[in-house]
LOLUM-602825 format. One line per 2 residues: for each residue x, y, z of N, C-alpha, C. Coordinates in nm, 2 decimals. Atoms other than C-alpha are relative to their C-alpha. Example, Ala and Ser with C-alpha at 12.3 -4.5 7.8 and 13.67 -1.06 7.14 Angstrom:
0.09/-0.12/0.00/1.23/-0.45/0.78/0.09/0.12/0.00 ~ -0.09/-0.11/0.00/1.37/-0.11/0.71/-0.08/0.11/0.08
***
This chain:
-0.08/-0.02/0.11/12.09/11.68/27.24/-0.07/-0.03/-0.13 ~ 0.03/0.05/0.07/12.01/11.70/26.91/0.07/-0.03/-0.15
-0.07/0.06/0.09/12.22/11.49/26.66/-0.07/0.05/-0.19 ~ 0.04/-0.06/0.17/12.22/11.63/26.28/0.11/-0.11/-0.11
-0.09/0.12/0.06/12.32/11.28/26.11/0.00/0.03/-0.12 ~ 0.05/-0.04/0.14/12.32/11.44/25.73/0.15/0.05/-0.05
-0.11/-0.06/0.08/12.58/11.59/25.46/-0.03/0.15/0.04 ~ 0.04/-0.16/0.01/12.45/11.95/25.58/0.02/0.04/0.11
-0.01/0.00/-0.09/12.62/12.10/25.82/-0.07/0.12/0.10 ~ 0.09/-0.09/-0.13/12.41/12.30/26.14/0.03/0.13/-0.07
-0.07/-0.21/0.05/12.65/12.63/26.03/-0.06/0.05/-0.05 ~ 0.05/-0.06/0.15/12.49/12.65/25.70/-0.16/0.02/0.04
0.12/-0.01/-0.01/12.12/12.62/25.83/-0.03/0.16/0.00 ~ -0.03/-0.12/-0.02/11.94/12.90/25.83/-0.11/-0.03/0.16
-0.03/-0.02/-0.11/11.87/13.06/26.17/-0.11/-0.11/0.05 ~ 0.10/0.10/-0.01/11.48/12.90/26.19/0.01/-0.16/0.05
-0.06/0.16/0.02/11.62/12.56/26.12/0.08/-0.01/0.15 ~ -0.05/0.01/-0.06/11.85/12.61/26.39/-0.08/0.03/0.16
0.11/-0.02/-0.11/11.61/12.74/26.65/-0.11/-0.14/0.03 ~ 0.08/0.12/-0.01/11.37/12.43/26.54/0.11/-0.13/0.11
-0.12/0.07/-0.02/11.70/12.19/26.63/-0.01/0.00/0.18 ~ -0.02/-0.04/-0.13/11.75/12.39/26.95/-0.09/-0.05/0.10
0.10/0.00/-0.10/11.41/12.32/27.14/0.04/-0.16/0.03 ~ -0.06/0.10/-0.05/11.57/11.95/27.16/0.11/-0.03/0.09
-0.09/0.02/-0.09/11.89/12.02/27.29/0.10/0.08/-0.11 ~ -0.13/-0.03/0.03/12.23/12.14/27.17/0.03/-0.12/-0.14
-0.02/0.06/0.19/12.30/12.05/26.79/0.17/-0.06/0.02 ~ -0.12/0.07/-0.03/12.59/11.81/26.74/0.03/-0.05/-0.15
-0.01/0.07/0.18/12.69/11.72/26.35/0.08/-0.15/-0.01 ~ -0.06/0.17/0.08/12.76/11.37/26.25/-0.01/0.00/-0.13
0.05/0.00/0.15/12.85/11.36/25.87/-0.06/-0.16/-0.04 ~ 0.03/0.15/0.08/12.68/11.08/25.67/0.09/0.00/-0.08
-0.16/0.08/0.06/12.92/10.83/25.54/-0.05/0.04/-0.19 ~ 0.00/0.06/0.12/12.99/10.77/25.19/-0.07/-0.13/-0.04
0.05/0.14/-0.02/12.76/10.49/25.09/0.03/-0.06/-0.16 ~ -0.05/0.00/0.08/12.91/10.33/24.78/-0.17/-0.15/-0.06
0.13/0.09/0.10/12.64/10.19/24.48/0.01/-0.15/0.02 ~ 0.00/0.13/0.02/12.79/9.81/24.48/0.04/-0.03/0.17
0.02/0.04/-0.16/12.77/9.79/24.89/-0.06/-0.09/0.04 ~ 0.08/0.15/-0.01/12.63/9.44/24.96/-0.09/0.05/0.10
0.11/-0.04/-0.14/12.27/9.51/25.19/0.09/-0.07/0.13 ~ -0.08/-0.04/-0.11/12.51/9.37/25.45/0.07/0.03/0.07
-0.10/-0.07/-0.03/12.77/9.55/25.46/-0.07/0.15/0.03 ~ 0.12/-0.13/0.00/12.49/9.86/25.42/-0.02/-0.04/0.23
0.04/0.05/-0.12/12.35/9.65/25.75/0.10/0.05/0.10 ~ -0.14/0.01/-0.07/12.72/9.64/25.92/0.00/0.17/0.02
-0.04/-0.16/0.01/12.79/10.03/25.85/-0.16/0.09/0.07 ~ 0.10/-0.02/-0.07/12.44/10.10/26.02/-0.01/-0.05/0.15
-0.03/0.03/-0.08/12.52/9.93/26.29/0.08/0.12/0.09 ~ -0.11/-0.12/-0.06/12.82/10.12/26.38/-0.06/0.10/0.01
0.07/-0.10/-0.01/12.66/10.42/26.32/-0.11/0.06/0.07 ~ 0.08/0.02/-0.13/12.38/10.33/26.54/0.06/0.01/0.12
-0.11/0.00/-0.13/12.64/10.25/26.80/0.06/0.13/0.06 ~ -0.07/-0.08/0.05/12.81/10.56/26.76/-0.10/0.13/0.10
0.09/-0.08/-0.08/12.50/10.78/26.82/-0.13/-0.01/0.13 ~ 0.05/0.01/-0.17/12.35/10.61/27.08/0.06/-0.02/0.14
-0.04/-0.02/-0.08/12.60/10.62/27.29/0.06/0.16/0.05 ~ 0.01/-0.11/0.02/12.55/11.00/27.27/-0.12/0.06/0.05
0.13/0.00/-0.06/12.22/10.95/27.42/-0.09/0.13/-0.02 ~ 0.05/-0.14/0.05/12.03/11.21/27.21/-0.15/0.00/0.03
0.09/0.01/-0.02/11.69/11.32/27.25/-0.06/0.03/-0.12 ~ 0.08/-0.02/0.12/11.61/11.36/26.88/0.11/-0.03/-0.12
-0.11/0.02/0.11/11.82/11.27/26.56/-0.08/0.01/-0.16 ~ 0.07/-0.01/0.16/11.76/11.40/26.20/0.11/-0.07/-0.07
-0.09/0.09/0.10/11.90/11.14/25.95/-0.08/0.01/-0.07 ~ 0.03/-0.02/0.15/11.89/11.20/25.62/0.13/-0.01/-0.10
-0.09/0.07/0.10/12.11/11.06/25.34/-0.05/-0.11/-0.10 ~ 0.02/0.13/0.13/12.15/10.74/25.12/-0.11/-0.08/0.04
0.11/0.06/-0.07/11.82/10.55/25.17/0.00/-0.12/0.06 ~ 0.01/0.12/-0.08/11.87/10.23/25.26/0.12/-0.02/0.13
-0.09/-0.03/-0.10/12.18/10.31/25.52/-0.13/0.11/0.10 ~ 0.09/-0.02/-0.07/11.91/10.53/25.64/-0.12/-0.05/0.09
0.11/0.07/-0.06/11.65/10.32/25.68/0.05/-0.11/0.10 ~ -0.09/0.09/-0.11/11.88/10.10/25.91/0.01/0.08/0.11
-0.05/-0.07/-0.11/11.96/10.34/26.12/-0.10/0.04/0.08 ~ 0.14/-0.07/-0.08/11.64/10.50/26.21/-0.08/-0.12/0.00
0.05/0.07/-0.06/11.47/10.18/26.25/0.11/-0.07/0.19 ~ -0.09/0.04/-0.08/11.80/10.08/26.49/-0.05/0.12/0.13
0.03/-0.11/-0.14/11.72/10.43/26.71/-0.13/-0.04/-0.01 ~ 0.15/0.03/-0.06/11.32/10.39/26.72/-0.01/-0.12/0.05
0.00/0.13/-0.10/11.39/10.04/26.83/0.06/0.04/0.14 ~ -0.09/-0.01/-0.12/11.63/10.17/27.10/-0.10/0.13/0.05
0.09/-0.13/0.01/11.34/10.46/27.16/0.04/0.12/-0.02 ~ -0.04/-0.17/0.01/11.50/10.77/27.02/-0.07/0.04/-0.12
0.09/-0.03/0.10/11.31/10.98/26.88/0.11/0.04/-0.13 ~ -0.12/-0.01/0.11/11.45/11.06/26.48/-0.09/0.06/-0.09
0.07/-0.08/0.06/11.33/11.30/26.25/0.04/0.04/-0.15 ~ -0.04/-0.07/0.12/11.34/11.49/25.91/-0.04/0.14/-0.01
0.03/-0.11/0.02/11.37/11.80/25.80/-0.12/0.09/-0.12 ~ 0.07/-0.04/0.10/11.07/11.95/25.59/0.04/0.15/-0.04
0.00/-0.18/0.02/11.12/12.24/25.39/-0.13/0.00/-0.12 ~ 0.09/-0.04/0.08/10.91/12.40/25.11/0.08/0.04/-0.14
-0.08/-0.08/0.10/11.06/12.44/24.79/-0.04/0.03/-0.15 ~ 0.08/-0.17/0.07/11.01/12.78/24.60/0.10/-0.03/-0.15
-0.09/-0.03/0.17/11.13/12.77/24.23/-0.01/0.11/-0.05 ~ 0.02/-0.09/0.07/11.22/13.08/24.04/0.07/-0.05/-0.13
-0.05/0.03/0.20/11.26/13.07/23.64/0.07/0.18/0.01 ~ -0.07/-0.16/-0.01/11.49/13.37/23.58/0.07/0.00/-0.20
-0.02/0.00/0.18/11.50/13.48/23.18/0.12/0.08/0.00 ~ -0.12/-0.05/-0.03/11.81/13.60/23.10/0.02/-0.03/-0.20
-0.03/0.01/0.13/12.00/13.59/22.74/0.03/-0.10/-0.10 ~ -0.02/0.15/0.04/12.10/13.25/22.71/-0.09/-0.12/0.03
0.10/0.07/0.00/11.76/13.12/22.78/-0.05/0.02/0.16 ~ 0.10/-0.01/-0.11/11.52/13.02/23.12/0.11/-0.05/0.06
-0.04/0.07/-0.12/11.70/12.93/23.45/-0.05/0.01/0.09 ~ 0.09/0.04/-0.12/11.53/12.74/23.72/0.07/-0.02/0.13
-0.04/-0.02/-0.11/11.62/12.82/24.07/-0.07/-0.09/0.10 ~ 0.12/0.06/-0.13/11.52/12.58/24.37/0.03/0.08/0.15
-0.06/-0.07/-0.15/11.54/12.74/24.70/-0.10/-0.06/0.10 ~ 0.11/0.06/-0.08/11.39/12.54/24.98/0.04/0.10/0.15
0.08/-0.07/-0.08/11.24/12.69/25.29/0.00/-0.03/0.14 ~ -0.01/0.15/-0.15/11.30/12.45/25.67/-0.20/0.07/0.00
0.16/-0.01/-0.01/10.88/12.42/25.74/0.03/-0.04/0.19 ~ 0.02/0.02/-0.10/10.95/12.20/26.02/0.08/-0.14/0.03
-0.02/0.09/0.00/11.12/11.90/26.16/-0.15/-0.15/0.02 ~ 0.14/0.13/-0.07/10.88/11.57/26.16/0.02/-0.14/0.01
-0.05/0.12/-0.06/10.95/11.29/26.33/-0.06/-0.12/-0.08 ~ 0.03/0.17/0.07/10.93/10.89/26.21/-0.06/-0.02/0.08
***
C-alpha cells in the first residue's frame, strides 16, 4: 500500500504520478491536518504522533508526506524509525510568461519526475 499523506488528492494526479504510486501497492489518501502557526513544538510532537499511529497501523510499504514542515518532519522520522519506507514527490517545474493586454503572466506547471525516498 501506498499511503499519499498530503493536501493533494491521488484523483487529481496525473496518470504518471499515479502509475509511479502504483508499483508500491494500492494508493490510499490521508489528508494532512491543518497545522496552526502558534502550535507549541509539542503539541506539533502530539499531532505527529497520532498520525504516526494512524498510518502505521495501515502497514504501508511506502508513504509520501508532504505538508507543514515541522509536522512533517515528525512523522517521517516516526515511520523510518518504525522502518517504513516514506518518500516525496519530485516534479519539474515548467514556467510559461504569457503576454496578454494587461501585462506578463507567469504560469507554473509542474511535471511528477519521480518519487524519492528519505
Amino acid at each position: 500500500m501506498f499511503i499519499n499523506f498530503s493536501n493533494h488528492p491521488s484523483k487529481l494526479w496525473a496518470e504518471d504520478e499515479r502509475n509511479a504510486a502504483l508499483q508500491y501497492g494500492t494508493i490510499e489518501d490521508l489528508a494532512f491536518p491543518q497545522v496552526p502557526a502558534n502550535m507549541s513544538t509539542d503539541g506539533v510532537r502530539k499531532l505527529a504522533e497520532e498520525y504516526a499511529e494512524k498510518i502505521l497501523a495501515k502497514k504501508p510499504d511506502c508513504v509520501m508526506c508532504q505538508g507543514e514542515f515541522c509536522l512533517s518532519w515528525h512523522v517521517i522520522a516516526r515511520l523510518k524509525e518504525a522502518g517504513v519506507r516514506v518518500a516525496a514527490a519530485c516534479s519539474e517545474r515548467i514556467v510559461e510568461e504569457v503576454y496578454g493586454e494587461n501585462g506578463t503572466e507567469k504560469r507554473s506547471v509542474f511535471r511528477f519526475v519521480q518519487f524519492r525516498e528519505y
